[in-house]
Legacy VTK file of the C-alpha trace (Angstrom):
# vtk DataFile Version 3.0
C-alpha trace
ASCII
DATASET POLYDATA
POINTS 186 float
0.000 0.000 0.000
1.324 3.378 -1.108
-0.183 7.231 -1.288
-1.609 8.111 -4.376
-2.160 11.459 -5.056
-5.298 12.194 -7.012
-5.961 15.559 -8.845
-9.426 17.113 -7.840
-10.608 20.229 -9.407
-13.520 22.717 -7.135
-15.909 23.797 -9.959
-18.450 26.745 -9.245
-21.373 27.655 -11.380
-22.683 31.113 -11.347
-26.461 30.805 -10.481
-27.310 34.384 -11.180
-27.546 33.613 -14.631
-28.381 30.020 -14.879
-31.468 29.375 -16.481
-33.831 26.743 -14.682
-33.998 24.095 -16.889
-36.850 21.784 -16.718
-36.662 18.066 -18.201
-38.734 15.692 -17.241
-37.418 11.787 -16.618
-37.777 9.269 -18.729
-40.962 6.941 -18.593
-40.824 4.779 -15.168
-37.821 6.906 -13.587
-39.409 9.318 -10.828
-37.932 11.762 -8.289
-38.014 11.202 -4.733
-37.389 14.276 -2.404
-35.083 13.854 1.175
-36.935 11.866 4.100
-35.201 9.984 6.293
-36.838 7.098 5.997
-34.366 7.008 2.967
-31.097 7.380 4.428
-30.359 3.736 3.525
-31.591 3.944 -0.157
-29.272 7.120 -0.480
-26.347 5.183 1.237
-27.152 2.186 -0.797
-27.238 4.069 -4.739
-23.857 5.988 -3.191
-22.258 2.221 -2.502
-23.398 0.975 -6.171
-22.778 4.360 -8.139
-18.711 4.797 -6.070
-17.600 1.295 -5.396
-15.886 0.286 -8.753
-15.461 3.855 -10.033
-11.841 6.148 -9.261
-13.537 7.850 -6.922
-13.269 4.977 -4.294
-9.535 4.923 -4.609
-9.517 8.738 -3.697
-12.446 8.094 -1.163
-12.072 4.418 0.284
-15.418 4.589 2.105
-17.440 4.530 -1.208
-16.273 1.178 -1.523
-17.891 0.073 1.759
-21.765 0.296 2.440
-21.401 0.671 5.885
-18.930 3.314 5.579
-21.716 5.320 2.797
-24.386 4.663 5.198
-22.306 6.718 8.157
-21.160 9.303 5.464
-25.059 9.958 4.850
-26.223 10.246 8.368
-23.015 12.870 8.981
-23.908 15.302 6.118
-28.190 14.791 7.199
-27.073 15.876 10.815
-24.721 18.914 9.753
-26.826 22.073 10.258
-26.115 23.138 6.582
-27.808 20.088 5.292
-30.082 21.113 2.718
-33.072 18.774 2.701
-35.120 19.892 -0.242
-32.113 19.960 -2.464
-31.353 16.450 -1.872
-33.128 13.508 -3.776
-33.525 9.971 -5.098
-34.545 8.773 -8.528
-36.370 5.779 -8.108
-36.760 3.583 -11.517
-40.132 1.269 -11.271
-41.816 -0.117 -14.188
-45.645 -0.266 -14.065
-45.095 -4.418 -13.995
-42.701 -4.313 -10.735
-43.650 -3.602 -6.656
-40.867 -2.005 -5.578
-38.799 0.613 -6.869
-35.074 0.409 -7.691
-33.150 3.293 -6.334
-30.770 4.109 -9.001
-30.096 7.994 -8.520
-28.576 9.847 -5.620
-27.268 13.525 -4.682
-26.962 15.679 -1.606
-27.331 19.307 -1.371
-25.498 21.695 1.714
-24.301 25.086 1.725
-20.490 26.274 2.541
-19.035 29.154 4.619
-19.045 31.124 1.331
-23.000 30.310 1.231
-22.651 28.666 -1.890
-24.761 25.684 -2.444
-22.617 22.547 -2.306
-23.490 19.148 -4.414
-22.378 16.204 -2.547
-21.822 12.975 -3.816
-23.908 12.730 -7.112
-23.992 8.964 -8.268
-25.761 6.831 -10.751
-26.017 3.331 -10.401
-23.625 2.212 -13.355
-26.717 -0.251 -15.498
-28.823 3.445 -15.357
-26.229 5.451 -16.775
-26.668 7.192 -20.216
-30.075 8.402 -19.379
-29.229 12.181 -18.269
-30.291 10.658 -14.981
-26.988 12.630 -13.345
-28.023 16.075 -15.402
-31.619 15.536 -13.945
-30.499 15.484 -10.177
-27.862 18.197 -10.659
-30.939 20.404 -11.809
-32.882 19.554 -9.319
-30.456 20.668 -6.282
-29.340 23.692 -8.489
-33.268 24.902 -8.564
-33.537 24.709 -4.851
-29.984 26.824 -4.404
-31.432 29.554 -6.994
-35.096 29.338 -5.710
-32.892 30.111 -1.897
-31.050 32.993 -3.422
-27.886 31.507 -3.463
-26.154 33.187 -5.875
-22.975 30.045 -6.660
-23.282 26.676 -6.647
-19.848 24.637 -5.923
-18.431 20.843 -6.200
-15.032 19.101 -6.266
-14.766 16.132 -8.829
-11.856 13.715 -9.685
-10.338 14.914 -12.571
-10.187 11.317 -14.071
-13.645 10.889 -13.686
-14.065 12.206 -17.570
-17.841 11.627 -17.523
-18.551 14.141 -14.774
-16.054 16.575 -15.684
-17.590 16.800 -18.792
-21.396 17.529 -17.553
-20.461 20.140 -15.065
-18.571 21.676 -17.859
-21.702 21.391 -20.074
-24.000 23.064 -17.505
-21.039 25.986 -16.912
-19.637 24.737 -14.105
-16.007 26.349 -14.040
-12.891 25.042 -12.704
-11.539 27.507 -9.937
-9.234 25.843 -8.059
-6.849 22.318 -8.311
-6.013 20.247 -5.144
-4.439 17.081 -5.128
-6.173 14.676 -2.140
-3.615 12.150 -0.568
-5.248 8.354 -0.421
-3.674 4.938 0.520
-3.751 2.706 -2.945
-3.190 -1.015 -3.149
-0.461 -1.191 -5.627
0.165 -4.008 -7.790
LINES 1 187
186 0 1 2 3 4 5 6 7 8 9 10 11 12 13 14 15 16 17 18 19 20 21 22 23 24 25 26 27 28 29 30 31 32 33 34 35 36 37 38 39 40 41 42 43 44 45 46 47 48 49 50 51 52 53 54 55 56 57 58 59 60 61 62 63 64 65 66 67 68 69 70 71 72 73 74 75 76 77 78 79 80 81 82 83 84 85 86 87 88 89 90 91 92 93 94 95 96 97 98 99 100 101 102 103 104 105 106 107 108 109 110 111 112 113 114 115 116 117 118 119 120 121 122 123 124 125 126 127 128 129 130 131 132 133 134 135 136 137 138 139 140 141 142 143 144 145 146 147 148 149 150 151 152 153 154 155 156 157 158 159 160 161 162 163 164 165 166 167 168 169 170 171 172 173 174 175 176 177 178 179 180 181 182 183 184 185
């Protein structure tokens, strides 16, 4: 085992003037706003979208249920939580009882009062949809419709497929950092 440094860029949106965009899912996907009678469906999309992806090398504790179910219930008990910015797609064909969660992010604000998107992650087999775009829109609303006037993230700079959205949407990167993590080395 060995530190691996892993290159991170903070990306900030200006929500002033963002335009609300609204697209609706496609048929049997459906949004699902923050209760916490869902902290385990959050925790459990986080596990499946992180645990074979880059950013559990930079973030061990995606790779680890238990460890996404604790990193839930620590950002829904910090008082900058922002409930109604944080949601679940749920995918459920009219022929099928219960819903598959497949869709998670979580919304807080920072010392800047920006609105901060946490740990937005599709389950890998619903990927391609615009699922990702969807949430992102969703939280972003709720920061604007608050009068925040910035909207912030960090992302793995190897993780093309994100980097790529948040550039779509104008997302800008301000800032590099380089996070230490212990990596199994081969």
């Amino acid at each position: 085992m060995g530190i691996t440094y892993f290159k991170r860029y903070q990306m900030e949106l200006d929500l002033s003037t963002w335009q609300v965009i609204d697209e609706a899912l496609p048929a049997d996907y459906h949004f699902i706003s923050w209760h916490e009678d869902h902290l385990e469906d959050h925790a459990a999309v986080k596990h499946a979208s992180f645990q074979n992806e880059i950013d559990a090398n930079v973030f061990p504790s995606l790779a680890e249920y238990e460890s996404c179910r604790r990193l839930m219930q620590e950002i829904t008990r910090r008082s900058n939580f922002l409930a109604d910015g944080t949601w679940l797609i749920a995918y459920q064909p009219i022929t099928s009882e219960e819903p598959e969660y497949c869709g998670t992010i979580q919304a807080l604000f920072d010392s800047k009062q920006r609105g901060a998107v946490q740990n937005l992650g599709i389950v890998p087999h619903h990927r391609g949809l615009k699922l990702g775009t969807r949430l992102l829109f969703k939280s972003l609303r709720h920061f604007k419709e608050m009068g925040i006037q910035r909207s912030m993230l960090e992302v793995t700079a190897q993780n093309v497929g994100a980097l790529r959205l948040y550039k779509r949407l104008g997302f800008r990167i301000m800032k590099t950092v380089y996070k230490p993590s212990n990596v199994v080395h081969s």
